[in-house]
PAVEXTI-54580 format. One line per 10 residues: number of its first residue (from 1); for each residue y, x, z of C-alpha. Coordinates in nm, 3 decimals. Each point is the difference from the previous one (the first is absolute). Last residue first. Example, Ala and Ser with C-alpha at 12.3 -4.5 7.8 and 13.67 -1.06 7.14 Angstrom:
<pts>
2> -0.106:1.367:0.714; -0.344:-0.137:0.066
</pts>
This chain:
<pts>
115> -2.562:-0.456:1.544; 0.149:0.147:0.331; 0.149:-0.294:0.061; 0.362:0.109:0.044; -0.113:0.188:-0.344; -0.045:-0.289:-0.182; 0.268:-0.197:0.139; 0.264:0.266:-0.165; -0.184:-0.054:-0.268; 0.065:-0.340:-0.031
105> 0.349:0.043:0.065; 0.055:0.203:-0.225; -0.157:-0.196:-0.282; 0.193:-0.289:0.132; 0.315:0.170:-0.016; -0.019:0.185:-0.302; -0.074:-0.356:-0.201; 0.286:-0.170:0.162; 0.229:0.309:-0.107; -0.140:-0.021:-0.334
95> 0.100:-0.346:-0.073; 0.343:-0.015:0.162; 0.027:0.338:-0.188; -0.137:-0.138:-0.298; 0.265:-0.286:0.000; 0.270:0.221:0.054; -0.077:0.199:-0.309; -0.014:-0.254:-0.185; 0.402:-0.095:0.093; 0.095:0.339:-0.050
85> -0.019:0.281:0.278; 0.280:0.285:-0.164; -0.003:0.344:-0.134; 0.284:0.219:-0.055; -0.086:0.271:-0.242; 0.188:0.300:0.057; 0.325:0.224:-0.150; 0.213:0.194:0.250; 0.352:-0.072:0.142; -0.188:0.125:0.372
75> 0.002:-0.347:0.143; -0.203:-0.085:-0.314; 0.122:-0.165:-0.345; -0.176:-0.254:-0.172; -0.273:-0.046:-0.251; -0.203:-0.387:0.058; -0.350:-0.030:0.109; -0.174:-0.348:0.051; -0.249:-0.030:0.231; -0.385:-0.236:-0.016
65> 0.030:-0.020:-0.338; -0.334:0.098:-0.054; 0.153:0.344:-0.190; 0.258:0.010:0.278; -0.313:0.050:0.248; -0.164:0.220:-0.194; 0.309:0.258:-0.060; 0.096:-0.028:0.333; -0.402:0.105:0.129; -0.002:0.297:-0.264
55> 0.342:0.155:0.161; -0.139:-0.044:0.354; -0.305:0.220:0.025; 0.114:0.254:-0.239; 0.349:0.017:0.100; -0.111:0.047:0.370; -0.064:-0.230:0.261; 0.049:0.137:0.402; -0.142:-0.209:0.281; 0.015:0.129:0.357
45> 0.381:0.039:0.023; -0.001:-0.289:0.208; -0.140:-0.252:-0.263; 0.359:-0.168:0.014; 0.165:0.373:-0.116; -0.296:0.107:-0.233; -0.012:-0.423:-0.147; 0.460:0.060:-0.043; -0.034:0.344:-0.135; -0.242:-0.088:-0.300
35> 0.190:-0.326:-0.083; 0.327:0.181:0.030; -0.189:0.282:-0.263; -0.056:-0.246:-0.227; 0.291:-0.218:-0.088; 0.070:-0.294:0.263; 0.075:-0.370:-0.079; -0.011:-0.209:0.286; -0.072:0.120:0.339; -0.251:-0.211:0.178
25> -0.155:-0.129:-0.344; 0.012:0.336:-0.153; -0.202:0.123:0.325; -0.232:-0.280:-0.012; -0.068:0.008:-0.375; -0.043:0.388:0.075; -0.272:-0.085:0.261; -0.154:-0.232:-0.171; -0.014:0.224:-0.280; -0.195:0.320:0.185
15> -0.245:-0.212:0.177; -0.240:0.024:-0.266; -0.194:0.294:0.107; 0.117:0.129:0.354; 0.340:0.193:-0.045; -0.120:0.336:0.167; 0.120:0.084:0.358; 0.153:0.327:0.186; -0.064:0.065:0.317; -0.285:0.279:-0.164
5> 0.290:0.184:-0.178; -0.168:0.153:-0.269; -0.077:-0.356:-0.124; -0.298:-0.126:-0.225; 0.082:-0.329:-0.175
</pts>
């Protein structure tokens, strides 16, 4: 995902729901743009996800089950869906989480080696 700021970083393909399982799992349920602040404030202000990027991935992942979203009320008195890990999702994220870290890892050995 091209950048004008070159600091910036792109979501790498399918990291984008393990890291809002993880974020929703840290946090509890959190509407949209909370979700959106809370990766651009951990990432350091180097990751930024718009409403095209994320939108899509909530939808998905509450269409697998893998969050529930519920209407409430923001900080703000304004209307947003709340979404929130369910018991799936937790299971995937246990699941994809092992999976990120070996491929990572192995990677990351790759190019220690010079492959």
């Amino acid at each position: 995902m091209p950048s004008e700021d070159p600091g910036r970083m792109g979501v790498l393909q399918g990291t984008l729901d393990l890291i809002v399982l993880r974020t929703l799992q840290s946090m509890g349920a959190q509407h949209a743009y909370a979700i959106a602040t809370r990766l651009q404030q951990i990432s350091g202000d180097l990751l930024h996800l718009n409403q095209g990027t994320l939108y899509p991935a909530l939808v998905r992942l509450e269409q697998q089950g893998r969050i529930k979203g519920t209407w409430g009320k923001t900080e703000s008195n304004r209307d947003a869906k709340f979404y929130a890990i369910t018991r799936s999702g937790e299971r995937a994220l246990a699941e994809e989480t092992l999976r990120w870290r070996r491929m990572s890892g192995l990677v990351d050995r790759l190019l220690s080696e010079g492959a």
